[in-house]
PyMOL Python script that loads the backbone (N, CA, C, O; Angstrom):
from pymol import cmd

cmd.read_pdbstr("""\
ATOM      1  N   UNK A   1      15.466  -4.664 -12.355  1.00  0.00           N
ATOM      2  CA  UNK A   1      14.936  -4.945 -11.029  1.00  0.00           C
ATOM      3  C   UNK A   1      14.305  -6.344 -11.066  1.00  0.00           C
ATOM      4  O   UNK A   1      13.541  -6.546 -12.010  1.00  0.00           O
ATOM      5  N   UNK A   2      14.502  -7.344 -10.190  1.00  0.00           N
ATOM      6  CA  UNK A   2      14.240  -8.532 -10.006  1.00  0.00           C
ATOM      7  C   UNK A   2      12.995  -8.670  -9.322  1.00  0.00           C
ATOM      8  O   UNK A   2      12.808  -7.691  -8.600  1.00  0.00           O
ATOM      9  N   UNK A   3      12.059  -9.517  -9.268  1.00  0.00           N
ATOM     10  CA  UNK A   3      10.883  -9.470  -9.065  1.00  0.00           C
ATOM     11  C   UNK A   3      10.923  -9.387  -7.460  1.00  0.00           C
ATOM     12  O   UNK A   3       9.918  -8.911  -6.933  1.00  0.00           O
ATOM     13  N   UNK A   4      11.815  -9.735  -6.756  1.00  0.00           N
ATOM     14  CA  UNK A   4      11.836  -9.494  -5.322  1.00  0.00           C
ATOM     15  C   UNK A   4      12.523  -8.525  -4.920  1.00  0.00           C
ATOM     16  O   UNK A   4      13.077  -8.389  -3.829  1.00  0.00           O
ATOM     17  N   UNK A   5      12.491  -7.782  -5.873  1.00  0.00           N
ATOM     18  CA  UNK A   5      13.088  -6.411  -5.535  1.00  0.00           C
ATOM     19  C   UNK A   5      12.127  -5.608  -5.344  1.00  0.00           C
ATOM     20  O   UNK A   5      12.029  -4.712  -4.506  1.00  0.00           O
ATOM     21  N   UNK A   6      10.832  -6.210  -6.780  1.00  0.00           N
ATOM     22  CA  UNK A   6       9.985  -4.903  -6.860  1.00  0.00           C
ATOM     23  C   UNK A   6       9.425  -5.181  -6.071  1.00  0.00           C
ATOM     24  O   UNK A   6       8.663  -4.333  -5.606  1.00  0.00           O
ATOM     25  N   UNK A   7       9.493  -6.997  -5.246  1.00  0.00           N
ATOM     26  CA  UNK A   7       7.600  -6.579  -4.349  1.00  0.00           C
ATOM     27  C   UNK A   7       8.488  -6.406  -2.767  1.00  0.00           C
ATOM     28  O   UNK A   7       7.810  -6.669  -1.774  1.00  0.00           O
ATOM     29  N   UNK A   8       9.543  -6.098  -2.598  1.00  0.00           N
ATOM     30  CA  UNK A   8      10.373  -5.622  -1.475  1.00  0.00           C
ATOM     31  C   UNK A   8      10.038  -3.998  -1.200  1.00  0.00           C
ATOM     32  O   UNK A   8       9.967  -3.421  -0.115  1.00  0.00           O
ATOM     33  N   UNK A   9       9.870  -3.498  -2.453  1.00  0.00           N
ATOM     34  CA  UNK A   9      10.074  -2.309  -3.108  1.00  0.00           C
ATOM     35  C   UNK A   9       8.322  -1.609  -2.775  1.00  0.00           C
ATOM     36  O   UNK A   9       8.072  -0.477  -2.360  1.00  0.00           O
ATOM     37  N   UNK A  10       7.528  -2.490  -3.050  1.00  0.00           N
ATOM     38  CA  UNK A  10       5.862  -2.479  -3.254  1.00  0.00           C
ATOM     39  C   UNK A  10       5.498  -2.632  -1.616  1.00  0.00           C
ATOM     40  O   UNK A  10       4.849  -1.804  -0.978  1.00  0.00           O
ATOM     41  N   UNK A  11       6.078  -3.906  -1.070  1.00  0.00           N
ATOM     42  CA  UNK A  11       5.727  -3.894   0.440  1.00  0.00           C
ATOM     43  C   UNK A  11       6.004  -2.554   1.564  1.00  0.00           C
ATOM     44  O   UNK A  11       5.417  -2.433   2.639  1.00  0.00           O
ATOM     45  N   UNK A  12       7.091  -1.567   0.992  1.00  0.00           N
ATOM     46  CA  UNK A  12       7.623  -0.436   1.807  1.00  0.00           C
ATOM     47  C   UNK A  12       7.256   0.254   1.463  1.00  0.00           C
ATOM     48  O   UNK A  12       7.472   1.269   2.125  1.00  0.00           O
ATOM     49  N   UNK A  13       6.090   0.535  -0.249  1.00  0.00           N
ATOM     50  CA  UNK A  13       5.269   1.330   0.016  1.00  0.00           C
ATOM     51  C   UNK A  13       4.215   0.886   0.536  1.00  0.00           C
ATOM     52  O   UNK A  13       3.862   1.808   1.271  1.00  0.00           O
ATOM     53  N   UNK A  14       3.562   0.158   0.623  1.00  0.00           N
ATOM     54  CA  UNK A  14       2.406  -0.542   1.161  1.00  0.00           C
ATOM     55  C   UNK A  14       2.500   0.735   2.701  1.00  0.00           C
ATOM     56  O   UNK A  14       1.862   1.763   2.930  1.00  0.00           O
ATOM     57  N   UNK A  15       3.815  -0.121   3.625  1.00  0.00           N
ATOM     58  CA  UNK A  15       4.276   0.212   5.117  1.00  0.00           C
ATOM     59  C   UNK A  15       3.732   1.852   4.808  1.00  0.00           C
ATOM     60  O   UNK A  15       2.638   2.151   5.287  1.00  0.00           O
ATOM     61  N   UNK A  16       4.309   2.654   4.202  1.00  0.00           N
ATOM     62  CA  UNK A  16       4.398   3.752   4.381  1.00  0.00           C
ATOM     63  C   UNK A  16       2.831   4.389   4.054  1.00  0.00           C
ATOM     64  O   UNK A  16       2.465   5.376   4.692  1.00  0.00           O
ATOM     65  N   UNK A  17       2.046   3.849   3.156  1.00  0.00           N
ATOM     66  CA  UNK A  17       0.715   4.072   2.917  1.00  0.00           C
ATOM     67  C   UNK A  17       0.199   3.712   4.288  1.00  0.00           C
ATOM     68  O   UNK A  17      -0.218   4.603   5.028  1.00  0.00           O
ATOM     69  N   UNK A  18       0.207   2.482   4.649  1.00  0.00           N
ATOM     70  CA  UNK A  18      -0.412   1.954   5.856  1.00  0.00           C
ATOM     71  C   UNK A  18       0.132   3.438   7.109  1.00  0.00           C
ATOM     72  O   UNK A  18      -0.635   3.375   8.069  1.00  0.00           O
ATOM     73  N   UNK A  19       1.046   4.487   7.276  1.00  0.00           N
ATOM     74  CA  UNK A  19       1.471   5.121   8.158  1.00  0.00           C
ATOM     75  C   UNK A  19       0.594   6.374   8.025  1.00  0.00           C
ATOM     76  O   UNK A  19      -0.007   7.001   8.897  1.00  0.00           O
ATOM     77  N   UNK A  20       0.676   6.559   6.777  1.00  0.00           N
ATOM     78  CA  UNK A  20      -0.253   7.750   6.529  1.00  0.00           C
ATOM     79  C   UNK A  20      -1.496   7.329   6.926  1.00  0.00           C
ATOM     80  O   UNK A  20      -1.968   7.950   7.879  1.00  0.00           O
ATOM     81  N   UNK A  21      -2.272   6.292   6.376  1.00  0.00           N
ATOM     82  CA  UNK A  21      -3.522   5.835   6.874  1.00  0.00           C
ATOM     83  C   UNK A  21      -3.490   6.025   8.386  1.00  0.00           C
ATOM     84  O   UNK A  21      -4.235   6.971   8.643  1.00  0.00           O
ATOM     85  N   UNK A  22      -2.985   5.566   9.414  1.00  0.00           N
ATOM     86  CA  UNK A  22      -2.804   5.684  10.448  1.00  0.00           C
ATOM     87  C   UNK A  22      -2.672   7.310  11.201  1.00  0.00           C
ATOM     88  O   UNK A  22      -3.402   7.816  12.053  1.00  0.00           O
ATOM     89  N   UNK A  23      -1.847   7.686  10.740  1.00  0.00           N
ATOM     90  CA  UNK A  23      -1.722   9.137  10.876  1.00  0.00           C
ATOM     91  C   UNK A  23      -2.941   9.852  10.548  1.00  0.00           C
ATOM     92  O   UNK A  23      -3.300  10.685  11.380  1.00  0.00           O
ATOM     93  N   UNK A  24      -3.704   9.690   9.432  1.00  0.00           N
ATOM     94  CA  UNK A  24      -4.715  10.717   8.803  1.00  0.00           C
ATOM     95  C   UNK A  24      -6.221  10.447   9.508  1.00  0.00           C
ATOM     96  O   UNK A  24      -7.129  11.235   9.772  1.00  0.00           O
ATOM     97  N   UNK A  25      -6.087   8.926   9.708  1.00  0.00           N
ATOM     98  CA  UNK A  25      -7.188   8.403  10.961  1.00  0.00           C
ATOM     99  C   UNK A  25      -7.190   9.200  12.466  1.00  0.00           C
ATOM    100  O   UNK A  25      -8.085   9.674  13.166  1.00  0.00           O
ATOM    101  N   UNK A  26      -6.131   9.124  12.555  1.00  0.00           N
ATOM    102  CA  UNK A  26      -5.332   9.893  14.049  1.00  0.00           C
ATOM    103  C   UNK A  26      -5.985  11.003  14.398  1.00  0.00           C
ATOM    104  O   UNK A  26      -6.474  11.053  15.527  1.00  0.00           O
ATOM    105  N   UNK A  27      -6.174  12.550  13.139  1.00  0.00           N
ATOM    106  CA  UNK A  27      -6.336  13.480  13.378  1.00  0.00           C
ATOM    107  C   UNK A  27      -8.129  13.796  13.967  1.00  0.00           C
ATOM    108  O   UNK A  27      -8.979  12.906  13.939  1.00  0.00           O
ATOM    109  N   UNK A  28      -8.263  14.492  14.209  1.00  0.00           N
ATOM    110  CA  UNK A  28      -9.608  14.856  14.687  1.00  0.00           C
ATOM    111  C   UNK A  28     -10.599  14.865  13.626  1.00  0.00           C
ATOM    112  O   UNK A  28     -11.558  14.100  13.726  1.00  0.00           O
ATOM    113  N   UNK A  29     -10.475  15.727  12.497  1.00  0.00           N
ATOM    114  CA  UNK A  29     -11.562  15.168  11.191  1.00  0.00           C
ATOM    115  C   UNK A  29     -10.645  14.831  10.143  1.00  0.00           C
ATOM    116  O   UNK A  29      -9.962  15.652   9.530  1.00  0.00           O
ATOM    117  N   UNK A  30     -10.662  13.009   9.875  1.00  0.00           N
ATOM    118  CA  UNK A  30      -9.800  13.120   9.041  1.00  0.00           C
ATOM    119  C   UNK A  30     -10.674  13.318   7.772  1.00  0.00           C
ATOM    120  O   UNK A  30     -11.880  13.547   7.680  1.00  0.00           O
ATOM    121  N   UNK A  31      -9.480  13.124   6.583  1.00  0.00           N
ATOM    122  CA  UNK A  31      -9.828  13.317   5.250  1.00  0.00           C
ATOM    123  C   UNK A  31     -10.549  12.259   4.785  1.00  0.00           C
ATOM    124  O   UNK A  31      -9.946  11.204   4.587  1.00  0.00           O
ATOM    125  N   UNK A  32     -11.703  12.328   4.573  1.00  0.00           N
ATOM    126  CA  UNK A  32     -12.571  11.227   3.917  1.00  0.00           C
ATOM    127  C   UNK A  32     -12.033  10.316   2.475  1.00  0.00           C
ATOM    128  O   UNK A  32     -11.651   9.167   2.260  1.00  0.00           O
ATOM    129  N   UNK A  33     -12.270  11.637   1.620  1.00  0.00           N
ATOM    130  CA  UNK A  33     -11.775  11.164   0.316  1.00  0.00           C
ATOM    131  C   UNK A  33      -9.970  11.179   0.505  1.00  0.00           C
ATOM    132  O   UNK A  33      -9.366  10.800  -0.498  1.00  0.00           O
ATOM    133  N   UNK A  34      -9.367  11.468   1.356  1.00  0.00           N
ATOM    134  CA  UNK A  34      -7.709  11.005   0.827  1.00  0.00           C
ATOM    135  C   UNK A  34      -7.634   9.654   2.168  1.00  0.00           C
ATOM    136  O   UNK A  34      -6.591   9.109   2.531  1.00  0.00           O
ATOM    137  N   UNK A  35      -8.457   9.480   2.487  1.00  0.00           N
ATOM    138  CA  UNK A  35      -8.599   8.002   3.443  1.00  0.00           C
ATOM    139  C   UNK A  35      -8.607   6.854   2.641  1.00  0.00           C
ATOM    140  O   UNK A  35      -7.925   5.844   2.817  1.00  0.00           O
ATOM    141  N   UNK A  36      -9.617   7.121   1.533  1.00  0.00           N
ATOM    142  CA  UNK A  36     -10.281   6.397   0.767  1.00  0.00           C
ATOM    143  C   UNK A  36      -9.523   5.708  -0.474  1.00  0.00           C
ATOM    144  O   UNK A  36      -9.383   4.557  -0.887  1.00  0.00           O
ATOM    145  N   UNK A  37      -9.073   7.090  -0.889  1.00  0.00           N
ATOM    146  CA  UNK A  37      -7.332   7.601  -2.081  1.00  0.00           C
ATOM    147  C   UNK A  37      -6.806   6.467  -0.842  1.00  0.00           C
ATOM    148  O   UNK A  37      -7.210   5.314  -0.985  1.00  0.00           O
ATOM    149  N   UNK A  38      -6.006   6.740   0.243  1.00  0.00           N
ATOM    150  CA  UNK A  38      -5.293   5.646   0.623  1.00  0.00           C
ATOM    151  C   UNK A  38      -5.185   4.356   0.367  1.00  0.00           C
ATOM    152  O   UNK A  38      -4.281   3.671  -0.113  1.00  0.00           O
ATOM    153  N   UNK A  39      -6.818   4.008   0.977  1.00  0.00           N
ATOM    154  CA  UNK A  39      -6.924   2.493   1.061  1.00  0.00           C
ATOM    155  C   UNK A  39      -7.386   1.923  -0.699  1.00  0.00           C
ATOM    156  O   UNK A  39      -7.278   0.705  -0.843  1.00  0.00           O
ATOM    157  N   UNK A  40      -7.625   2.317  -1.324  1.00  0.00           N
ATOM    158  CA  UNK A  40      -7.112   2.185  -2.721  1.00  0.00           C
ATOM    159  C   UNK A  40      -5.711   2.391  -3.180  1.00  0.00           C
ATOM    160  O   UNK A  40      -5.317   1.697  -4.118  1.00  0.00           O
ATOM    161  N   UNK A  41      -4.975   3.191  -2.678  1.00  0.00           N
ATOM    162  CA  UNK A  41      -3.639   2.667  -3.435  1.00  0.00           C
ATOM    163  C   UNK A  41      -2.670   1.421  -2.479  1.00  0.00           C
ATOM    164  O   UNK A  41      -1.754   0.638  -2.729  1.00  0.00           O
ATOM    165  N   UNK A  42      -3.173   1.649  -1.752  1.00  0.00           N
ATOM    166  CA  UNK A  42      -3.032   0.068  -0.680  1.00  0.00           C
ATOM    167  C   UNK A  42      -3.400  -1.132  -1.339  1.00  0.00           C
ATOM    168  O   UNK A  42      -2.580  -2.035  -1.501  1.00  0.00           O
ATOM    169  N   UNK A  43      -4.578  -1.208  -1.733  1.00  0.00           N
ATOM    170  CA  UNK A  43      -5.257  -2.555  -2.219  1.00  0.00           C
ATOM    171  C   UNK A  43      -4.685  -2.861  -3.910  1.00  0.00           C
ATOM    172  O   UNK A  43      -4.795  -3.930  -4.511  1.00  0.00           O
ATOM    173  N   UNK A  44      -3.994  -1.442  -4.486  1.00  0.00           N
ATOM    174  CA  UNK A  44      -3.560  -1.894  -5.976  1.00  0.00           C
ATOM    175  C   UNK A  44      -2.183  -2.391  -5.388  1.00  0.00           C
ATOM    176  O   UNK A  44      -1.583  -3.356  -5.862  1.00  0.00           O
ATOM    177  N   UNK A  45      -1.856  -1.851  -4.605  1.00  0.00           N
ATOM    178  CA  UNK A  45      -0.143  -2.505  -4.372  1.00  0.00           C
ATOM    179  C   UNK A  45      -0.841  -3.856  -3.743  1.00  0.00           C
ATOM    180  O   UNK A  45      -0.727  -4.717  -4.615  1.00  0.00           O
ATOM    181  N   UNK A  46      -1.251  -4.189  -3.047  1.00  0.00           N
ATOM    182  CA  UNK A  46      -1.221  -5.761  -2.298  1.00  0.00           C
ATOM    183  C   UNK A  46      -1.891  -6.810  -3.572  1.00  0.00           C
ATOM    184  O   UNK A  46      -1.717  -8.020  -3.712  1.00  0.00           O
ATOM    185  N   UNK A  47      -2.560  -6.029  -4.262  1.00  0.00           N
ATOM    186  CA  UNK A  47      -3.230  -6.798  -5.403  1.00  0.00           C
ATOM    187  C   UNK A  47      -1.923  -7.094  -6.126  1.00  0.00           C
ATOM    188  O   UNK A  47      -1.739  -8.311  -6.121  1.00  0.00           O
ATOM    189  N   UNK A  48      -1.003  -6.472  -6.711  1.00  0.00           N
ATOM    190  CA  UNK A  48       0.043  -5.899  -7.193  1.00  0.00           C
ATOM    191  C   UNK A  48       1.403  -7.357  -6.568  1.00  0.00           C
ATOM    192  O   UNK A  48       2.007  -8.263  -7.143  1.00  0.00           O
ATOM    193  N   UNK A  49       1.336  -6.850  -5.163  1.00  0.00           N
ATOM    194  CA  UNK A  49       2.758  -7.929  -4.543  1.00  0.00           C
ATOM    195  C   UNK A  49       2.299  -9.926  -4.710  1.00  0.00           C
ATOM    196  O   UNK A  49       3.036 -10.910  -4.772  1.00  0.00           O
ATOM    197  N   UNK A  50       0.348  -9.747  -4.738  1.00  0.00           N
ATOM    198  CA  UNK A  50      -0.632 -11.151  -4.606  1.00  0.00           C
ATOM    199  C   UNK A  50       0.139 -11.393  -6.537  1.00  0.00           C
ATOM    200  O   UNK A  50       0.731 -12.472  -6.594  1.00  0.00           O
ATOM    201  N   UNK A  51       0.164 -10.885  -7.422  1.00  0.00           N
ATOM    202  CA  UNK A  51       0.489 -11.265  -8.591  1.00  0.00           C
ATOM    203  C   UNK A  51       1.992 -11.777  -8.849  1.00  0.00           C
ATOM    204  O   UNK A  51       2.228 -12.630  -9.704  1.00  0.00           O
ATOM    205  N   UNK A  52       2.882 -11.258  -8.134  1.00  0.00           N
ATOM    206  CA  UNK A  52       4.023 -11.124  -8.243  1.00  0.00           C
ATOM    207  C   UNK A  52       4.537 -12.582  -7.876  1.00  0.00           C
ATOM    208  O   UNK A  52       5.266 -13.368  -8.483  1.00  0.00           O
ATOM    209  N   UNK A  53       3.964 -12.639  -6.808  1.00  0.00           N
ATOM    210  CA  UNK A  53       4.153 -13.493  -5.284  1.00  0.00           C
ATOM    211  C   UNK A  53       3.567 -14.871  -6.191  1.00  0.00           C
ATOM    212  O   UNK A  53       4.338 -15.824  -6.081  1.00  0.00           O
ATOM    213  N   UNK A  54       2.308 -15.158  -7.091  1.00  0.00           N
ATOM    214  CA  UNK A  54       2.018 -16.114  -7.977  1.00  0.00           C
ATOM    215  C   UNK A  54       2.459 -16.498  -9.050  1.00  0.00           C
ATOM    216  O   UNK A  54       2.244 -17.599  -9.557  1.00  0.00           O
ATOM    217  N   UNK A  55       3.395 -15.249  -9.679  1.00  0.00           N
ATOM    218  CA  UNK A  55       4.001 -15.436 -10.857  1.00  0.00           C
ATOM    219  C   UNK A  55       5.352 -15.878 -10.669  1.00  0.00           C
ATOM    220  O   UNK A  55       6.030 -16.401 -11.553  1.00  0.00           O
ATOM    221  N   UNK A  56       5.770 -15.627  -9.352  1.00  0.00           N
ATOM    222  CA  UNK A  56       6.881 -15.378  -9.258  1.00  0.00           C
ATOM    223  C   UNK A  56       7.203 -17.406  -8.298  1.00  0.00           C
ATOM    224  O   UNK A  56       8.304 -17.888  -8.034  1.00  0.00           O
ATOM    225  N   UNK A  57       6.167 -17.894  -8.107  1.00  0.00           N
ATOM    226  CA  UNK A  57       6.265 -19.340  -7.151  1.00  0.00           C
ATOM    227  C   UNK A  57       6.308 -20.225  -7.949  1.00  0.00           C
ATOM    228  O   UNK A  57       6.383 -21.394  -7.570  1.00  0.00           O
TER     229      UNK A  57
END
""", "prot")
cmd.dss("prot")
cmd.show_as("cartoon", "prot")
cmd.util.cbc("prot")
cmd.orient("prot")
C-alpha cells in the first residue's frame, strides 16, 4: 500500500468516524464516553494522515 493509499484509506475512516459522531450527537442522550472514544480515534487518524502528508512532501 502506497502512502496515498493509506491516508486515502485513513481520510474514509476519519468520514465515517466523523458520521457516527454526528449520528451519536443526534440522539437524545448521547453516549458520553463512546463520543469521547470517537473524537479520539478521530484525532489519532488526523494526527496519523498530518504525518503521512509531512513525510510523504
Amino acid at each position: 500500500m502506497t502512502s496515498e493509499d493509506r491516508i486515502a484509506a485513513l481520510k474514509a475512516r476519519h468520514a465515517t468516524l466523523e458520521a457516527e459522531l454526528q449520528m451519536e450527537n443526534s440522539r437524545p442522550h448521547p453516549d458520553d464516553a463512546h463520543v469521547a472514544e470517537l473524537k479520539r480515534q478521530k484525532l489519532r487518524i488526523k494526527d496519523e494522515i498530518s504525518k503521512l502528508n509531512h513525510a510523504h512532501a
